[in-house]
N, C-alpha and C positions, 0 to 999 in steps of 0.2 A: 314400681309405685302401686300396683294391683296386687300383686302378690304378699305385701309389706302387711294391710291389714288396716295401716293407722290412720287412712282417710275415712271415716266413717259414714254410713248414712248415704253412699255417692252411687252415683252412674256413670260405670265407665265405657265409652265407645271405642272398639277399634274400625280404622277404615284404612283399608288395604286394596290394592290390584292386584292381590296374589291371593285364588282364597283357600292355598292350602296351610300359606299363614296365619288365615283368619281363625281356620280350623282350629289350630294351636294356638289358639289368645283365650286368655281367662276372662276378658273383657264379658261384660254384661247384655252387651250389643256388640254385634259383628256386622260392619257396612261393607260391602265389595265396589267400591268406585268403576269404574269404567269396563262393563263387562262388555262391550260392545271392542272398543278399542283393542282392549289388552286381552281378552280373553281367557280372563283368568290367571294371567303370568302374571310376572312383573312387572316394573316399568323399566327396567334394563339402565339404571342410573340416568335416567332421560329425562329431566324436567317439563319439557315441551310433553312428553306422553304423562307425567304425573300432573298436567294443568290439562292435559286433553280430557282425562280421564276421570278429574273431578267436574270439570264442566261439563263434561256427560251425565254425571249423577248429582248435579245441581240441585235438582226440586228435594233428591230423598235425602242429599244432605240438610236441606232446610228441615223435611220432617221431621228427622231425629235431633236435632236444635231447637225445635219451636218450646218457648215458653222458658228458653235458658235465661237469667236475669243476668250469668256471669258465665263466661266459657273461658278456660283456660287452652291453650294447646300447647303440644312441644313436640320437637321433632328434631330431628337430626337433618344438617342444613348440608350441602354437597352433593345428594342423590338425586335420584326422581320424584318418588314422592315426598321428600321435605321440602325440595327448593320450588318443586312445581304445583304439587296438591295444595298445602299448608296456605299460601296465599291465598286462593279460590276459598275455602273451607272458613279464613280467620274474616274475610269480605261476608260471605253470608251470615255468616255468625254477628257480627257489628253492624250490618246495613241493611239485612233483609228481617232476622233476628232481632235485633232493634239489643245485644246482647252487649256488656261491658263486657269487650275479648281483648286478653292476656295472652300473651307467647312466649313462651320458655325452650330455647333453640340451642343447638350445640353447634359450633363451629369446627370442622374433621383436624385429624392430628396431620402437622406436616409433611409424614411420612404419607400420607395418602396422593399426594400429588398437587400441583397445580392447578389443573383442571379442577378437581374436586372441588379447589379453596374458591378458586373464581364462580365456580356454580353456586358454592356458598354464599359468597358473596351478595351475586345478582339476587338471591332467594332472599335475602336476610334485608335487603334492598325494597324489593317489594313486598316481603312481612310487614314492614313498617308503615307499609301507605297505608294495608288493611288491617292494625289491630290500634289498640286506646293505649297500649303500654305494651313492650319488646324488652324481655333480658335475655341475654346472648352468654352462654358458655365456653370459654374456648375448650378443648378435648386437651389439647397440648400441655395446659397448666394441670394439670394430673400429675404430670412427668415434677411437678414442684411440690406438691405436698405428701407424696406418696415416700415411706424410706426405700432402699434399693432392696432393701428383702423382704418389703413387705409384700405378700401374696396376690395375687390378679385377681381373684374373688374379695377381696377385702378393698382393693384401689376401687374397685368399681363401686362396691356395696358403698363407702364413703362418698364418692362423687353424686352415687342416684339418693342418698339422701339428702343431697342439696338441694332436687328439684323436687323429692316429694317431700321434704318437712317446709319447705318454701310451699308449697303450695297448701300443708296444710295448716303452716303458720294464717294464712289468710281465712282460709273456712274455718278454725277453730274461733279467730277474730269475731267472724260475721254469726256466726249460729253457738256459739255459749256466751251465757249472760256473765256480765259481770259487775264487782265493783262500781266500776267508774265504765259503762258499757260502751263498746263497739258494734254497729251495723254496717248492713250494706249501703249505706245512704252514704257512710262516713269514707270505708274501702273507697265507693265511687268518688266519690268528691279528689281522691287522692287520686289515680288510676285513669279517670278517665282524661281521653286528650293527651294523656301524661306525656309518651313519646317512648325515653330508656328508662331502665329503674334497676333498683336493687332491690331484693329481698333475702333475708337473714335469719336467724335463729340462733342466739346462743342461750348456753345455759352454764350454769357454774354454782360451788355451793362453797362452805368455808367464809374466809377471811374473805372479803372484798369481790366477794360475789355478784355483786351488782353492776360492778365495774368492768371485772370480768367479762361477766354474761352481755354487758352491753358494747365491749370491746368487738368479742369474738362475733356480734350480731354484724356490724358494721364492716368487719376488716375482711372480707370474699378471697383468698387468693384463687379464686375459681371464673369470678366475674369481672366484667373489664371494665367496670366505672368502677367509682370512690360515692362518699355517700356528698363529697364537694361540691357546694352549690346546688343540693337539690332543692325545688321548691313547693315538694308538698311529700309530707313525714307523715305517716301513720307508725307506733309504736307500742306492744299491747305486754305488762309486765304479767306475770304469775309467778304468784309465791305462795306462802304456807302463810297460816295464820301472825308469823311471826315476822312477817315482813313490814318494813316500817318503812317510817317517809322519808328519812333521810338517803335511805339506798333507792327510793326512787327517784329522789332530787338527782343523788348522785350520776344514776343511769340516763336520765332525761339530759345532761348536763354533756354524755360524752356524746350521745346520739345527736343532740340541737347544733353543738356549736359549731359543728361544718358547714350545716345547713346555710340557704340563701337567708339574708336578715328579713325578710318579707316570706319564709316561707309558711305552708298552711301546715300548724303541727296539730294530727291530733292523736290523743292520749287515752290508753285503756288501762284497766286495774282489774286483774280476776287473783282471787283468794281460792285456793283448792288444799282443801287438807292433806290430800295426796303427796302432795310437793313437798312435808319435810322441809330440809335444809336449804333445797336446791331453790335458781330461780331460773325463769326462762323468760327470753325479750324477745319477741317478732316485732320482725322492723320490715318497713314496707318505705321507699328511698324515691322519690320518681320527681320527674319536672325537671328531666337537664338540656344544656344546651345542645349537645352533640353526642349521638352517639359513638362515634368513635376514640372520645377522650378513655384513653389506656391506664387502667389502674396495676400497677407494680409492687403492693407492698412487701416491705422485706421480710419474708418467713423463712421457718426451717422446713425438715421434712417431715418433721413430727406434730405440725400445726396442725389443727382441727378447727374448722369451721365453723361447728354450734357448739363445744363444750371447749372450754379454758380447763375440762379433765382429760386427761388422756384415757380415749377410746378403747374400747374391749369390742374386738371382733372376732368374728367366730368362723370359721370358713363352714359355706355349707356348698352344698353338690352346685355344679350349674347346667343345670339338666331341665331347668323348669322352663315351660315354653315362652317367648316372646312377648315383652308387654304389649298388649293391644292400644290403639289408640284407643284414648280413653273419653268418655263425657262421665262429668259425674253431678248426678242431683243430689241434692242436699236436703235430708228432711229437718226439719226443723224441731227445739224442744217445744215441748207444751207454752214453758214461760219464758219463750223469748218472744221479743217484741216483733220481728223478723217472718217473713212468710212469701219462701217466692224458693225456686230451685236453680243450682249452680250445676254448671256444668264443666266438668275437665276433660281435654279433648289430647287424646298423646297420637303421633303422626309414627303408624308401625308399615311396615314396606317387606317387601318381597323377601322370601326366603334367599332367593340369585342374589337381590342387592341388600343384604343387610348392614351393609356399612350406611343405609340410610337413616338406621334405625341409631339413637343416641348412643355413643362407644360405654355410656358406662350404663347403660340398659341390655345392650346387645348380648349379654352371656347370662342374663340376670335368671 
């Protein structure tokens, strides 16, 4: 997500108990958690030492949080520091913070064990008491969208851009003007309280591209809700000058009618000339009853996420260091209406235990 380029304007924090990890993050800030405890190691897949260790660094995690309006985090749920830091971190962030916090968590692949999954669990358990809104990953449905020859660098490079164009589907929302405008007043109203959600991106260009793009926005084979019954929709189109109102009828049309019949829909419209043919829908899905209602839809291996095109990837080295946990501030345009800073926070862990680090981050 750091190394990618395409969140702009942002600060990103890593926070580690390993700091020769730290050392290797690209991150903008480098926080070292529990230097007392851990000594500079790891947390040795230990939850209890990744909750010891950010409650030891309590106050300086507030400082590098203070004046966030919106804090994002993500982590790899299973280890020490996701299942045990990540809670402490998403608490100060919403309570002390006073910040709308977001969590974007991956759930370990089966082959990893038992143990692991139940650590997950308990972790993904108590995420939820401390953040406004939780979307959960599983790692395993990789193993469904991926074809059998496609490349390890390519599976991964598709999976992490689920979480960074989700996440920068929302700050492009909140900080570029548009059409028919979105803020953060709007994001909050949806977000906060919310509990689990969805977040989406598609795009598509051609014949019935609206539909498409709004198809591909909605349908996750990565995420484990449906957009069924939610009851509060944020959904922002982009298209070229040439975009009309019927393809947004259209696209508003496949997005709404899952939704709860009372839910809160709101609507953005940005015109960018850049955009050509193509269009792009971020969709933002939140307000369900449960989160462990299991979304299964029927895909191939050749499905993609945000485009109804089939993707070009390009294998590059994977050689670059570890994403850091991240915060990111958000500067704002001159002419938007908007004036406050976001923060996205990604949960990075020990060199020893990097299976705590998200499976499709971990080689990135």
């Amino acid at each position: 997500m750091i190394s990618s380029g395409k969140i702009k304007g942002v600060e990103f924090i890593a926070v580690n108990t390993d700091m020769q990890a730290l050392l290797n993050s690209n991150a903008d800030i480098k926080l070292q958690i529990g230097e007392k405890s851990t000594k500079g190691l790891g947390s040795g897949a230990n939850p209890d030492m990744g909750q010891a260790a950010a409650e030891e660094s309590r106050e300086r995690i507030k400082e590098v949080l203070a004046g966030a309006d919106m804090v994002f985090i993500t982590a790899g749920e299973g280890g020490g520091t996701g299942s045990g830091a990540a809670p402490v971190i998403a608490e100060i962030a919403r309570k002390e913070v006073g910040a709308l916090t977001v969590a974007v968590v991956t759930k370990p692949f089966l082959f990893e064990g038992s143990r692991r999954r139940v650590q997950a669990e308990e972790g993904i358990d108590r995420l939820k008491e401390n953040v406004d809104t939780l979307i959960v990953i599983p790692n395993q449905r990789l193993m469904d969208v991926v074809k059998k020859d496609q490349s390890l660098i390519d599976a991964f490079k598709m999976a992490d851009s689920i979480l960074g164009q989700g996440v920068q589907g929302i700050s492009d929302l909140i900080t570029i003007p548009g059409l028919v405008n979105v803020d953060f007043a709007d994001v909050k109203s949806v977000m906060l309280n919310a509990g689990s959600a969805l977040m989406g991106i598609g795009r598509s260009s051609g014949e019935k591209r609206a539909l498409n793009a709004a198809q591909a926005a909605v349908s996750s084979p990565l995420l484990e809700i449906s957009i069924d019954g939610a009851r509060g929709i944020l959904f922002n189109i982009t298209g070229g000058t040439n975009l009309t109102m019927s393809e947004v009828n259209d696209a508003a049309t496949i997005i709404t009618q899952q939704a709860d019949p009372d839910a809160n829909i709101i609507f953005g419209a940005t015109i960018r000339e850049d955009m050509g043919d193509e269009i792009q829908i971020s969709v933002i899905a939140a307000g369900f009853d449960d989160l462990r209602r299991h979304y299964s839809p029927a895909i191939s291996p050749t499905s993609n996420y945000y485009s109804s095109n089939p993707p070009t990837h390009t294998p590059q080295p994977i050689n670059e260091p570890t994403p850091a946990l991240a915060t990111v501030e958000e500067e704002q345009p001159d002419n938007s209406s908007l004036r406050g800073k976001y923060k996205i926070q990604h949960e990075e862990v020990a060199v020893e235990d990097d299976l705590d680090i998200p499976a499709f981050l971990r080689n990135k």
